[in-house]
N, C-alpha and C positions, 0 to 999 in steps of 0.2 A: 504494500500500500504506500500511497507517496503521503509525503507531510512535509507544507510547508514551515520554514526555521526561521524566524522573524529575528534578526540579531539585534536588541538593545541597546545602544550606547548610554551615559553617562554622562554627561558635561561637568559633574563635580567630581570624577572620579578619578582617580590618579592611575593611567595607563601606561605609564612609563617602563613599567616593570613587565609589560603584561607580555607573553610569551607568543611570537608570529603567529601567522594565522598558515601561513604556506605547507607548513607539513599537516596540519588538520584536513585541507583540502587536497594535497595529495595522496593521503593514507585511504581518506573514504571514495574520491575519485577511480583510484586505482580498485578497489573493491565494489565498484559500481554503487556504491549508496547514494552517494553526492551523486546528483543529475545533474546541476547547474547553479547558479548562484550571481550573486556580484555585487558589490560596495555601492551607496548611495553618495551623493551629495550628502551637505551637512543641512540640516534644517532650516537654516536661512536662506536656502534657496529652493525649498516647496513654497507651493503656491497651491492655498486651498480655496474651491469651487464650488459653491450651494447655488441651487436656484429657486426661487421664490418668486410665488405670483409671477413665472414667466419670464424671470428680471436675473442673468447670471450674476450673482457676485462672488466678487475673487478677495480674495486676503493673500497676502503675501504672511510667511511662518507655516508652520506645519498645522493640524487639526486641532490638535489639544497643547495647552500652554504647559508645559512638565519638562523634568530635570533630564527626562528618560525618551530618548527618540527611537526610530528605528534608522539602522547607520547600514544595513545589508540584509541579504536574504540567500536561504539555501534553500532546494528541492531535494530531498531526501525519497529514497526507496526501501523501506523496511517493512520486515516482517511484523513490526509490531510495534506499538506504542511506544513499551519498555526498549525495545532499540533503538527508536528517535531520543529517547529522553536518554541514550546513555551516548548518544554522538552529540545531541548540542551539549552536554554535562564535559564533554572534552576539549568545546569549543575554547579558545581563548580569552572571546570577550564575555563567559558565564561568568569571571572572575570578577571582573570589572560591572559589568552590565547585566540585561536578562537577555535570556532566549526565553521565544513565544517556541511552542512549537502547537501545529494545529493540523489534523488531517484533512486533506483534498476532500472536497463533495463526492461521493460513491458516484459514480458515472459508468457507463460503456465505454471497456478499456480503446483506448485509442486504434489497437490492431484489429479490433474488432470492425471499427468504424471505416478503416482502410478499407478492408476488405469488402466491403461492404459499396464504396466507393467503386471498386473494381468491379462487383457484382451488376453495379449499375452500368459503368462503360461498356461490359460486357451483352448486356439487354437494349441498350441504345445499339450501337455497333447492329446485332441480329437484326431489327427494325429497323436500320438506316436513318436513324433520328438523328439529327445533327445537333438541334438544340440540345437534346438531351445531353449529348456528348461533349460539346464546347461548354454546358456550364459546368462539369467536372475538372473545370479546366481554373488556374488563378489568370486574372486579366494580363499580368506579366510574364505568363509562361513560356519558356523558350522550348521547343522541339528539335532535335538535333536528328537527322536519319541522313543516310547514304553523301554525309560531306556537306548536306544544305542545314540552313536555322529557319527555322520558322519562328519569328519572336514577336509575340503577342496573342493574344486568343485571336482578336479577326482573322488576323495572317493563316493563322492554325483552322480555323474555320475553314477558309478557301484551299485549306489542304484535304480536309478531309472530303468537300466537295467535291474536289477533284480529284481523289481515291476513287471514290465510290463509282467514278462514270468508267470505270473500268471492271467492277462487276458488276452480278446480277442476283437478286435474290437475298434474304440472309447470309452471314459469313459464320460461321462457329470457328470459336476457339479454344485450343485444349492447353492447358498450361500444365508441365512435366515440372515446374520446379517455380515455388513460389514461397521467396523469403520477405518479411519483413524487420527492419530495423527501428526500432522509435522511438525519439531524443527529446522529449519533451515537447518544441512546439516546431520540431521538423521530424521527416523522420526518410528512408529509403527502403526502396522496395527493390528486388534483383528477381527475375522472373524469366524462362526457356519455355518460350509462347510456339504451341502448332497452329497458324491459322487455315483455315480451311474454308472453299465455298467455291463460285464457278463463275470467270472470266465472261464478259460480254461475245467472245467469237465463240463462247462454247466450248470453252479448254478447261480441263481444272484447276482450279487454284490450291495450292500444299507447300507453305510456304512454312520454316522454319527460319528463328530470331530469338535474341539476347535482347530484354529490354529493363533498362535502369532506370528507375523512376523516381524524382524528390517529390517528396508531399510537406505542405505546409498547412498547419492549423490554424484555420480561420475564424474561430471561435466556436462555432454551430457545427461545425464540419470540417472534414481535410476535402484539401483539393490538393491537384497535381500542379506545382510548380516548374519540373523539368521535367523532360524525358529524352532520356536516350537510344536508340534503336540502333543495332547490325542483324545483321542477316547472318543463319548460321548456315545457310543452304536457303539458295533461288530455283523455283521449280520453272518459270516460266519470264522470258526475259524482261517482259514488260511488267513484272509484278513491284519493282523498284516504285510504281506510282501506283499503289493500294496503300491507307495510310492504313497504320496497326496500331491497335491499344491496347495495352495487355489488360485483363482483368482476372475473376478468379477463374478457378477450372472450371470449367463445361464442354461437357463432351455427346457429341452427335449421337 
């Protein structure tokens, strides 16, 4: 389970003495607990925002007037309560300051929701939806296949319309290997995609491909940020313009 590590500073507290932070974050790093983290500005430069009646007001200073701010923050991965409470207890600034520590909202693990994504490209893709398939996409996404970029969703659009005028019919695709990796608010996908379906002059399409995919967490959902494509074997010369999405398995 993840928990957030809310690091406490002090402004009366005499840190002088107080022991690095660098071997804390490379001991739990290395041990994958630490997911990510990183040091704040000092609280004279938050800027706090209410709105009322409509009406934004800003205050410069943090939310609450106290001795005790928050100065950093870690993502921790643990098994248990008792194991977050015993890594921020080794934190540096416990000494000095507090550690908040608090667990993540229960949600649907992020891999889940990937794949789930993929489930979807894969159902647009057989119905030849385009919409469906370009909103999987982030507005910034770069596409890389056979030496060209496609950078943007429109650009990516007009690629995949102009895949599709080269076959005919649903396409299925069977995915032989499908990893996920995921880093908090990225994550990469590695996937050995068979597509399959049937060329407009009436040939078959059976194309094999390696494709790398970044997903980025948009709040509500991941979407596909990059993608990379090769070909592991060309069955037909003209299949270089079929665009390919990988998603999960499905098979004919």
């Amino acid at each position: 389970m993840k928990y957030m590590l809310l690091v406490c500073g002090d402004d009366t507290a005499d840190a002088s003495g107080m022991a690095p932070v660098e071997p804390w974050v490379e001991d739990l790093g290395d041990r994958r607990v630490r997911l990510h983290g990183h040091r704040l500005a000092l609280p004279d430069r938050a800027v706090t925002v209410r709105v009322r009646g409509g009406e934004v007001l800003r205050s410069d200073g943090p939310f609450a007037e106290t001795k005790e701010y928050v100065a950093g923050f870690d993502i921790l991965e643990c098994d248990s309560l008792e194991e977050a409470i015993e890594a921020a207890a080794r934190h540096p600034v416990a000494a000095v300051g507090a550690m908040e520590v608090r667990p993540f909202w229960e949600d649907e693990d992020a891999e889940t929701r990937i794949r789930a994504l993929d489930a979807e490209l894969t159902a647009a893709l057989r119905e030849r939806d385009i919409d469906r398939m370009a909103a999987c996409y982030t507005p910034d996404v770069s596409e890389f296949r056979d030496g060209r970029e496609h950078r943007g969703v429109e650009a990516l659009r007009k690629s995949m319309e102009e895949g599709l005028r080269y076959v005919t019919g649903p396409v299925t695709r069977e995915v032989l290997d499908f990893r996920v990796h995921v880093d908090e608010s990225i994550a990469f996908g590695h996937a050995l995609v068979r597509l399959r379906g049937t060329r407009t002059d009436g040939a078959p399409l059976d194309d094999l491909m390696r494709v790398t995919t970044g997903y980025r967490d948009a709040g509500l959902r991941w979407l596909i940020a990059l993608e990379h494509v090769s070909h592991e074997h060309v069955s037909h010369e003209h299949i270089s313009h079929e665009h390919v999405i990988h998603g999960t398995e499905e098979r004919s």
